[in-house]
C-alpha positions in Angstrom: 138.7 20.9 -45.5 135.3 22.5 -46.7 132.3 21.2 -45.2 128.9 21.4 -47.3 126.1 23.4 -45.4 122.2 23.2 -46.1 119.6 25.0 -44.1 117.0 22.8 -44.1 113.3 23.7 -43.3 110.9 21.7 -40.7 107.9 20.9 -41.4 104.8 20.5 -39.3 103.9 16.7 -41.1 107.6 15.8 -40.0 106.2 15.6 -36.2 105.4 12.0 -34.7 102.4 11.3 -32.5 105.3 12.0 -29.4 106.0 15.7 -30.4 109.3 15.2 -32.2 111.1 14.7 -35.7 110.7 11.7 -36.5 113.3 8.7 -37.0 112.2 8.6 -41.0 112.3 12.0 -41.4 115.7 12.2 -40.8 116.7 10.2 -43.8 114.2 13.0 -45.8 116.5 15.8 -44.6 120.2 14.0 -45.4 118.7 13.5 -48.3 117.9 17.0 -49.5 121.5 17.8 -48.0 122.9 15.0 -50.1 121.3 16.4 -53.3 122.3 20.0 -52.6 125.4 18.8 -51.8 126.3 16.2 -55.0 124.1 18.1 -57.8 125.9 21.6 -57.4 128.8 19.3 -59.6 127.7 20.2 -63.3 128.7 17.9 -66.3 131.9 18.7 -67.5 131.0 18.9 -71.1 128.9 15.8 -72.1 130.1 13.8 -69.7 128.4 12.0 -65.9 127.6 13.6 -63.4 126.1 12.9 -59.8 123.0 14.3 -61.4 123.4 11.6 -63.9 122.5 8.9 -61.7 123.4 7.7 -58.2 122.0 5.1 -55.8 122.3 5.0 -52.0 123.7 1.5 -50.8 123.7 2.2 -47.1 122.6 4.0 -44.0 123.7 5.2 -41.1 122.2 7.2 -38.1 122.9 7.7 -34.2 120.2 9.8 -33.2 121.4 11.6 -30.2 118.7 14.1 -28.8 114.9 15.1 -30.3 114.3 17.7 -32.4 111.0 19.9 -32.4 109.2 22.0 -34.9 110.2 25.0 -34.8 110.1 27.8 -37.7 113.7 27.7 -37.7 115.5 25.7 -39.8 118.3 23.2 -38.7 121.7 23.1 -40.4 123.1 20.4 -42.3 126.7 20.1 -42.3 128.3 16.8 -45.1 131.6 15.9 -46.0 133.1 12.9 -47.7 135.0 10.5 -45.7 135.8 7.8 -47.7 136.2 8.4 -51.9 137.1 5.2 -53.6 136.9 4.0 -57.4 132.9 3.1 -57.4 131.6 4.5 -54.5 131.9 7.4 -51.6 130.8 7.8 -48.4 129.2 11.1 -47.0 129.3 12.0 -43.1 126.8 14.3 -41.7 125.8 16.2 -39.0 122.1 17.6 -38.2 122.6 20.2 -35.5 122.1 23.9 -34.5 125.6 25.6 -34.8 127.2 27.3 -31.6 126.2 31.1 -31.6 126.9 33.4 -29.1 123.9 33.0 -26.9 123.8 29.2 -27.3 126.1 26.2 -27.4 126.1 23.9 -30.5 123.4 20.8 -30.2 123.8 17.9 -32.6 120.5 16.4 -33.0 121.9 13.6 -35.5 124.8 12.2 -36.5 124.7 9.9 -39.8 126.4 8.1 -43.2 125.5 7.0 -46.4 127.8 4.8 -48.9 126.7 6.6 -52.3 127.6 4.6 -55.5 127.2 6.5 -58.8 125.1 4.7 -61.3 124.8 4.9 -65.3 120.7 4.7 -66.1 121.4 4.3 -69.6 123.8 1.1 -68.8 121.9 0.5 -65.5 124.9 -0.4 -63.6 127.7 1.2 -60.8 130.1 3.1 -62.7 133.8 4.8 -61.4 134.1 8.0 -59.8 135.4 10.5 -63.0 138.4 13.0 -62.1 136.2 16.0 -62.4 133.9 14.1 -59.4 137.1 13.1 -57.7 138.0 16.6 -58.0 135.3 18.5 -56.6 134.9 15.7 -53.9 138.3 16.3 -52.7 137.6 19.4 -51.3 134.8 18.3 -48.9 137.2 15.7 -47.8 138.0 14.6 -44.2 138.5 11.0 -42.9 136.9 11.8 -39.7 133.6 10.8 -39.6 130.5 11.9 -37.7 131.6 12.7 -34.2 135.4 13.1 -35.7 135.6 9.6 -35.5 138.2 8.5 -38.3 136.7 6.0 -40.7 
């Protein structure tokens, strides 16, 4: 099982009046992870796409420790844990990855319930195989924390 990884900048305007990241913030970075993630799926042909359309239907964040600015950027890591017929859910993780001078620190853990969306018919639509297909890969029922969903 693959897991999607974005490298995602901080900014010095993503600091709140206590020195840290804040809360909202954190739904700016999943979603620049979410976008890297769904829109590397082209259209296959003519047809949908994530980058056809897509609307977020839910939420989901345990914040676990602050982050700080820094001039490094913290890593992303997404996956799908649940794929059904209309909509999917994506698990994150916002963390520094384990390196050999330093253990791994998980900063974030989170989920959003994506449903894809037709803006010509402006309604939900089903999950094509070519989505299904290239969702697949980043699947893994264990959610956030490897908590199985």
């Amino acid at each position: 099982m693959a897991r999607h990884l974005y490298h995602c900048p901080l900014r010095w305007a993503d600091m709140d009046a206590f020195g840290h990241v804040n809360n909202v913030v954190f739904l700016r970075y999943l979603e620049e992870a979410r976008i890297d993630f769904m829109f590397r799926l082209k259209p296959e042909g003519d047809g949908p796409s994530f980058s056809g359309g897509s609307v977020v239907a839910r939420h989901e964040i345990d914040y676990l420790r602050p982050l700080v600015h820094r001039h490094a950027p913290v890593t992303i890591e997404s996956w799908v844990t649940n794929l059904r017929a209309a909509a999917l859910t994506i698990a994150y993780e916002v963390k520094d990855p384990e390196t050999a001078d330093s253990p791994e620190v998980v900063y974030a853990r989170a989920s959003t319930v994506v449903v894809p969306y037709d803006l010509k018919a402006e309604r939900p639509r089903r999950i094509t195989a070519y989505e299904r297909e290239y969702l697949e890969k980043y699947r893994d029922d264990a959610g956030p924390g490897g908590l199985v969903a």
